[in-house]
Backbone as a ProteinNet text record, in pm:
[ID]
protein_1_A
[PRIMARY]
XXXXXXXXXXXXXXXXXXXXXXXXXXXXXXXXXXXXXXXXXXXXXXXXXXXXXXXXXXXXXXXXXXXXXXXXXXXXXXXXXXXXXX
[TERTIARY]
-55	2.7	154.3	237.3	350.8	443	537.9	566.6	664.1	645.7	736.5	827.2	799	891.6	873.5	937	949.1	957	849.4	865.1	776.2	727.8	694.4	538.2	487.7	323.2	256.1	196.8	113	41.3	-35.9	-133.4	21.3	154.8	231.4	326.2	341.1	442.5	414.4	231	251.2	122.9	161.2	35.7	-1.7	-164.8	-191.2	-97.9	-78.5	-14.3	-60	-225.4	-268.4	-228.7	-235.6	-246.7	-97.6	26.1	177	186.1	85.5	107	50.9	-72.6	-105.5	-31.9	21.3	104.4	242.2	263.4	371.7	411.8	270.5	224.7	243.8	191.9	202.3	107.1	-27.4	-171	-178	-270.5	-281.5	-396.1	-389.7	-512	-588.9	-674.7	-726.3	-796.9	-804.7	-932.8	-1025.7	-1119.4	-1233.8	-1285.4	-1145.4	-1149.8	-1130.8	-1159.5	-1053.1	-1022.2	-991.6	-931.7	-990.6	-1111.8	-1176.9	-1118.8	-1144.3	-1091.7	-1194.6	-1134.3	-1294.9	-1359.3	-1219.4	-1277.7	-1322	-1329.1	-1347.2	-1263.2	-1135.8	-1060.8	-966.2	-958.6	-805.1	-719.3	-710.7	-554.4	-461.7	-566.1	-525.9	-502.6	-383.2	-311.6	-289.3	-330	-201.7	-313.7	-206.8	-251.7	-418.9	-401.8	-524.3	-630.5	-611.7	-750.8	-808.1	-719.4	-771.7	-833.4	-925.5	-995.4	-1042.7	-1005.7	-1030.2	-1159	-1235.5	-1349.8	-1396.2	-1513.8	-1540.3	-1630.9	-1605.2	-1624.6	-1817.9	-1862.2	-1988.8	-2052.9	-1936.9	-2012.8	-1962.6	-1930.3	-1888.8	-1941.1	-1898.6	-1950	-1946	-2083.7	-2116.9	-2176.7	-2175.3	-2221.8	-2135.2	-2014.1	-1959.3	-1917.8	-1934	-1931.4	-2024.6	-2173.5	-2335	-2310.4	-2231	-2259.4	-2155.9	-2044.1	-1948.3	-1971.8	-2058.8	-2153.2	-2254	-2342.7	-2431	-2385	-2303.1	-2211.1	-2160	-2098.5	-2073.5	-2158.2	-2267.6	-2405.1	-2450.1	-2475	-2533.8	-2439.1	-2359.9	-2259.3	-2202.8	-2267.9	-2251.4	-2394.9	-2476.4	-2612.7	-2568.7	-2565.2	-2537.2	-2413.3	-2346.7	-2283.2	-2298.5	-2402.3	-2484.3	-2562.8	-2573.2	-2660.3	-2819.4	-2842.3	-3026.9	-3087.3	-3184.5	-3222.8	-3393.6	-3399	-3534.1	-3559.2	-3746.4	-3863.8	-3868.2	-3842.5	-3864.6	-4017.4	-4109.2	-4283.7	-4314.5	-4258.2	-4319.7	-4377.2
-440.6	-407	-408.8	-277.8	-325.2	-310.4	-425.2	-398.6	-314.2	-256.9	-162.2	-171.8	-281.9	-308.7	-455.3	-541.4	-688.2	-692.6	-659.7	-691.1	-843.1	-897	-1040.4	-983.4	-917.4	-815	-792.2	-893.1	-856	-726.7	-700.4	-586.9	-463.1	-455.1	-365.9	-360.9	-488.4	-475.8	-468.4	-454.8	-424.1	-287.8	-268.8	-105.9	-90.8	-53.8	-45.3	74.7	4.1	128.7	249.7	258.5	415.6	459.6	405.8	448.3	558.5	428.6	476.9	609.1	657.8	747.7	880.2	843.6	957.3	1006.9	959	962.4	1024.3	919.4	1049.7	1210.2	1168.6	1329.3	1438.5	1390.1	1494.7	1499.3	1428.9	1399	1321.7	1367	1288.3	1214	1072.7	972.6	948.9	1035	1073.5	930.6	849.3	751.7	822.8	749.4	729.3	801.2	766.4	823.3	703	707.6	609.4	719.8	629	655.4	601.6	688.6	668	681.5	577.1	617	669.8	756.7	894.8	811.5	700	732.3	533.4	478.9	342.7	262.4	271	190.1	168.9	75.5	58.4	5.4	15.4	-5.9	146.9	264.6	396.9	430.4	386.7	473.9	568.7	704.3	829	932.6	1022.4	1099.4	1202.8	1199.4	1267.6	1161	1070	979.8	918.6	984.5	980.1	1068.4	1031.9	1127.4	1044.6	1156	1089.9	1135.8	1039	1055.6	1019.2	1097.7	1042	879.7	779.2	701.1	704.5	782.6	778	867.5	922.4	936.4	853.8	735.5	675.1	638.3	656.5	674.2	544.6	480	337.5	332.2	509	443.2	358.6	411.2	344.8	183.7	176.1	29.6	-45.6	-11.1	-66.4	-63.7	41.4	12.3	-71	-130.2	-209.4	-347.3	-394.8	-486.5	-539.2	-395.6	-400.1	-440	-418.5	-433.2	-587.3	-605.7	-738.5	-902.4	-820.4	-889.5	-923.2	-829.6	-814.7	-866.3	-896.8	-941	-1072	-1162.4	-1262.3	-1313	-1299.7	-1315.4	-1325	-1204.3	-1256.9	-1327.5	-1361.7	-1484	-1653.1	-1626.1	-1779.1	-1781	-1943	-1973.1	-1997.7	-1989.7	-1943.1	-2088.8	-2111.1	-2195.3	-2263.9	-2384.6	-2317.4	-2426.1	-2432.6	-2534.6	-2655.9	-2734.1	-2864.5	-2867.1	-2894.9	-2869.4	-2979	-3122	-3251.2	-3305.3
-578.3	-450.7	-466.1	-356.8	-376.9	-252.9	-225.7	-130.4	-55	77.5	98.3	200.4	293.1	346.5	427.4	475.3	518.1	657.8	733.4	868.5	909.8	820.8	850.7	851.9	853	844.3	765.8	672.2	588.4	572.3	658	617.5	664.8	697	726.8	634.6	518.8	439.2	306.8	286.4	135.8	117.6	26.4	18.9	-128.7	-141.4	-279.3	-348.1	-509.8	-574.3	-608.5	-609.2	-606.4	-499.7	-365.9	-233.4	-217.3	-302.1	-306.2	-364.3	-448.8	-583.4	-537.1	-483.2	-390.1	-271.1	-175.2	-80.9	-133.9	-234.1	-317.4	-376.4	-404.5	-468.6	-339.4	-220.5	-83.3	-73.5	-108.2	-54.2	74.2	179.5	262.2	263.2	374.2	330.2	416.3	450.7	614	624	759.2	785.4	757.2	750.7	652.6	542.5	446.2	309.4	232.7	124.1	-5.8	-122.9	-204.7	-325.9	-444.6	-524.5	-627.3	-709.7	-864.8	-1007.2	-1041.9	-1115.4	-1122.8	-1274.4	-1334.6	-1519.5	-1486.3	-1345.2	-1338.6	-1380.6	-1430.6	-1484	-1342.9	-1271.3	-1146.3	-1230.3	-1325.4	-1380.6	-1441.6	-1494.3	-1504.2	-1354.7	-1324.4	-1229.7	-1226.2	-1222.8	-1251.3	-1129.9	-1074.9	-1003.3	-1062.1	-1146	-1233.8	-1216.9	-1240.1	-1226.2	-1089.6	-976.4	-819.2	-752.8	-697.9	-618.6	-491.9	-374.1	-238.6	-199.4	-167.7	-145.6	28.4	97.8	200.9	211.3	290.3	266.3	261.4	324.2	334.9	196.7	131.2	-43	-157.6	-128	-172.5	-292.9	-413.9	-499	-584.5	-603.4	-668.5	-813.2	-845.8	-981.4	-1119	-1098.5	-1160.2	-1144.5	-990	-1006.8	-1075.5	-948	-1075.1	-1222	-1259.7	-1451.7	-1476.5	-1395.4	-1461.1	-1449.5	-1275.8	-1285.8	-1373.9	-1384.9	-1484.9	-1653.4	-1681.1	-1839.7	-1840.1	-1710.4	-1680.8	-1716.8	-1614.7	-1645.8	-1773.3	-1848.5	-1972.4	-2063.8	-2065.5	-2131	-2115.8	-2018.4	-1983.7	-2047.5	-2054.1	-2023.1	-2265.1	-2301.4	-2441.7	-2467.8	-2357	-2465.4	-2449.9	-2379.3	-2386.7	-2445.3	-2535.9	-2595.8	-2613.6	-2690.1	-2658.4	-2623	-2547	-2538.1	-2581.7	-2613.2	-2708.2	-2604.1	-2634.1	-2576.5	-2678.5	-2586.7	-2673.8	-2659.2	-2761.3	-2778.7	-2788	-2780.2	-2715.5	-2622
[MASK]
++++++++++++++++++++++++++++++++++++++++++++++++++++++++++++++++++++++++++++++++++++++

């Protein structure tokens, strides 16, 4: 987030930096839209990797597989656990 101006207003003084980048570009950010990373990464900022989407197609597959990767990846790096047979 970054901020843009100090009126004592949280939700009025700071704005996401895709949000800034698009708005820059001369895109507008209609309610009930967002701002998808098309390649899943929110740290590739760049106007190419945004796409405004309606909120009702909101598109989750890329989240599920980053959850999903998450998961699975937690899950192997714990140790195996055996049956004690006493």
């Amino acid at each position: 987030m970054r901020k843009v101006q100090d009126t004592g207003d949280s939700s009025k003084d700071w704005r996401f930096v895709h949000h800034l980048v698009w708005i820059e570009a001369g895109r507008e950010l209609p309610p009930g839209h967002f701002l998808f990373f098309k390649d899943g990464d929110c740290t590739n900022i760049t106007l190419e990797n945004l796409e405004l989407v309606p909120a009702d197609k909101r598109p989750r597959r890329l989240w599920d597989k980053k959850r999903n990767e998450s998961k699975q990846q937690t899950q192997q790096n714990q140790p195996m656990r055996t049956i004690d047979e006493n």
